[in-house]
N, C-alpha and C positions, 0 to 999 in steps of 0.2 A: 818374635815375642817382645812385646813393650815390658822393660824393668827399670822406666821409670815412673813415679806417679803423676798421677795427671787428675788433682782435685775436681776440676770442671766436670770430671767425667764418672767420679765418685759418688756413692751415697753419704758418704763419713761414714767409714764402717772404723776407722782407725779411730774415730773418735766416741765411736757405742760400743764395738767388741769387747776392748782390754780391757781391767780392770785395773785403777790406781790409787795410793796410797797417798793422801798428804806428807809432803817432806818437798825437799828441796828443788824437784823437780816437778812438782804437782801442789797448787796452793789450795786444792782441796780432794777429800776421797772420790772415786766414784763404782761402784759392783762393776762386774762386768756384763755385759750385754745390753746396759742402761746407756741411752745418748747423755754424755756432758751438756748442762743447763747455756755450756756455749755456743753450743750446735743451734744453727735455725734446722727445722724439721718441715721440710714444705711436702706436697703430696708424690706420693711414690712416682718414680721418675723424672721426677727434678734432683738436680742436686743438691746438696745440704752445706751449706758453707759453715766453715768457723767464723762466730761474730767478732772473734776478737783476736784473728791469725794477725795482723800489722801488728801487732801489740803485745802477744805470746811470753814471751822471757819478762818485760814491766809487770806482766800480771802473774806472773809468779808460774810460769807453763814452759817450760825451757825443755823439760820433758815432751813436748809435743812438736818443737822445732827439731828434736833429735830421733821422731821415729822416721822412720823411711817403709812402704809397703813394696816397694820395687815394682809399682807397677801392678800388685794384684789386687788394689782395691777398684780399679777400672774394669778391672778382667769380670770381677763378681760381679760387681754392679748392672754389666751389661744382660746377665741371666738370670739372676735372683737379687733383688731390692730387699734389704732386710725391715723393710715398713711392710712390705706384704709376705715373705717366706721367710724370718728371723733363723729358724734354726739349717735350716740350708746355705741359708747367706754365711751364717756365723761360723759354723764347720769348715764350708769351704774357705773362708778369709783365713782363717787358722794355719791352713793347708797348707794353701798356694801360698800366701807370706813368705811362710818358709820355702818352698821349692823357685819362688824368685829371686828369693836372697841367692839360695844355691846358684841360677841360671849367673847369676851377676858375676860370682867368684870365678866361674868355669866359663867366662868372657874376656876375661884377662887378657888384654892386648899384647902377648910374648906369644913368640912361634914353637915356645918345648913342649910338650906331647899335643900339637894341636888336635889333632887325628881324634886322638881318646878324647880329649875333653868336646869336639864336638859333636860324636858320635853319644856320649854321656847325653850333653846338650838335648838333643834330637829326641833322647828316650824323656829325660825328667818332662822335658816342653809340654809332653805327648799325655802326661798324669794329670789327674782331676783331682777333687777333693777324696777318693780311696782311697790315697796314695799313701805308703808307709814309708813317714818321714824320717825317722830313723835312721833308715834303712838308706833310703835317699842320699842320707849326709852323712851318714857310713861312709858309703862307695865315694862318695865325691870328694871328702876328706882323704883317705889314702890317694885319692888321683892327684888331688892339689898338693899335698904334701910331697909327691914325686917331683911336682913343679918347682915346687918351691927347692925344693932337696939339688935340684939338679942349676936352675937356676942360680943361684948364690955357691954351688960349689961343695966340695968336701971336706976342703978348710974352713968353711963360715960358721963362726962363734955363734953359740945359741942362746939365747936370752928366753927363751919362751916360757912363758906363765912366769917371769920374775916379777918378784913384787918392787917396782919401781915408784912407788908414789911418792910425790912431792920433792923426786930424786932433783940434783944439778947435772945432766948430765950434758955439759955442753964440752968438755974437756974429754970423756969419754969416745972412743972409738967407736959410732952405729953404724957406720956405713956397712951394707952388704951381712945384717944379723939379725937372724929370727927371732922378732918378737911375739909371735906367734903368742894370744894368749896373756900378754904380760898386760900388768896394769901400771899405767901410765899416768895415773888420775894427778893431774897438778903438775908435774914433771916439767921441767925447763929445759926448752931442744931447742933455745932461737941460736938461729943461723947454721944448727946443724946438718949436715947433709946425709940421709940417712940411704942415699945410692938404692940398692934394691933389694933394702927390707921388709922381710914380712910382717905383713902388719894384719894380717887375719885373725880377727876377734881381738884384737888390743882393742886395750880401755882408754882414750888418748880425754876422756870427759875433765875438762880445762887446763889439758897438756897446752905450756905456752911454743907454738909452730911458729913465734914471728920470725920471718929470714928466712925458716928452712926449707931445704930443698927435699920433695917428695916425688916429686914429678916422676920418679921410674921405680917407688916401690910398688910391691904385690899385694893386692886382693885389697886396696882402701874402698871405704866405701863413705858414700855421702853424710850418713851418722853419724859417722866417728868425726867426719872434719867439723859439720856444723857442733859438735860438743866440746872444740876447744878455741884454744884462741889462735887466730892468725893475724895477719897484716897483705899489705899488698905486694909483699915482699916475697911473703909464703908460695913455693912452687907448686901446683899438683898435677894430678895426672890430667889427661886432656877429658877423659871421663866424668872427672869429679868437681862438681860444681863450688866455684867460689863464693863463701856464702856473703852478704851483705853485708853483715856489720863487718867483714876482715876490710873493705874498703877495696877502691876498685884498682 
C-alpha cells in the first residue's frame, strides 16, 4: 500500500475536496468540493497540477505545503476521477485519507507489538470508502498507545495535550516523553534531542527543530515536519522527508 503522495498520479482532489477559510494558512476562502482557481482542470484522466505549487507559502498557501493524503489521493484517482463521478470520488478521498494516515502510524519502524500492528495493517489496507472510520482509529489508537506505552517505558513523563505554545523549552528535559497531542505551535527545541518521543498528533506548526534530534521519535509524520522550522542540522526519521527550505 503506497502512503505516500504521488501528485503525477492525482486528480487534485486535495485541492477540490476540502474546504478553507482565509487566514493565515489560506490567502483566500474556498467551499468544499469546488476546485481552487489554482488548480489547472484538463480533461478527465489527466492530471491537475497546482499552477502555483513552486510558490505556495509567497502566495499566501502554507496551508497547502502542510497537507499530506498519504497516498490516497493516487489510490481514488485511479478508479473514480471526480471530473466525471464527484460524489464517489469525494466520499472515498474522505475515507481513505484518513485510513492512510492510520496505515502510516501502524508502519512505525520499532519491532514492539509488530505482530498486532500488522495483522491491523492487513485488515485497515483491506477497507474501501464503507469503512467506519472511527471505528478504525478507535482500535489503532489503543494499539499505538500500547506502543507507545511500552516503548518509552513506565517511568516516561507525559506531556500529552500540554499546551506548550511559544514555550523555551530548550533547558527542559524531552527526551523519551509523550507529547502525544500537545501543541507545540512556536515552541523553541533547537538542539533539543527529543530521543523517542511521541509525537502523534502534536501541533509542531512553526515549532523551531533547528539542531534537533528527531531521528528515533514515534509516529512523526511528513505535516507536522514541513509546518516548522528546521535546518540541515535537524535529524529525522529515515521515513520523513526533509523539506527544502530546512536546506540540504
Amino acid at each position: 500500500m503506497e502512503l505516500e503522495a504521488d501528485c503525477g498520479r492525482c486528480s487534485g482532489l486535495c485541492c477540490v475536496a476540502p474546504a478553507f477559510a482565509r487566514s493565515a494558512d489560506f490567502a483566500i476562502s474556498k467551499p468544499a468540493r469546488t476546485p481552487c482557481p489554482n488548480l489547472a482542470v484538463p480533461a478527465p484522466g489527466e492530471p491537475a497540477p497546482c499552477t502555483i505549487h513552486a510558490t505556495l507559502p509567497e502566495r499566501g498557501f502554507p496551508g497547502c505545503v502542510t497537507f499530506d493524503c498519504f497516498g490516497a489521493g493516487q489510490r481514488v484517482t485511479a478508479w473514480a476521477d471526480w471530473r466525471e463521478a464527484p460524489d464517489e470520488a469525494f466520499a472515498a478521498f474522505d475515507v481513505l485519507r484518513a485510513l492512510h494516515e492510520v496505515l502510516w502510524y501502524l508502519a512505525e519502524p520499532v519491532p514492539v507489538l509488530a505482530d498486532e500492528r500488522s495483522a491491523l495493517s492487513g485488515r485497515v489496507a483491506a477497507l474501501g470508502p464503507e469503512a467506519d472510520v472511527g471505528a478504525v482509529r478507535a482500535e489503532a489508537g489503543e494499539l499505538l498507545g500500547r506502543v507507545s506505552d511500552e516503548v518509552l517505558g513506565p517511568d516516561a513523563r507525559s506531556m500529552a495535550r500540554a499546551d506548550l505554545v511559544g514555550k523555551d523549552l530548550r533547558a527542559r528535559r524531552m527526551r523519551d516523553v509523550s507529547l502525544r497531542g500537545a501543541l507545540l505551535m512556536g515552541a523553541d527545541l533547537r538542539g533539543v534531542d527529543l530521543g523517542r518521543a511521541d509525537l502523534l498528533g502534536t501541533d509542531l506548526r512553526g515549532a523551531d527543530l533547528r539542531g534537533a534530534a528527531l531521528d528515533d521519535v514515534l509516529f512523526l509524520t511528513n505535516p507536522q515536519v514541513t509546518s516548522a522550522r528546521g535546518d540541515a542540522a535537524t535529524r529525522l526519521p529515515a521515513r520523513v522527508h526533509r523539506p527544502a527550505h530546512w536546506g540540504s
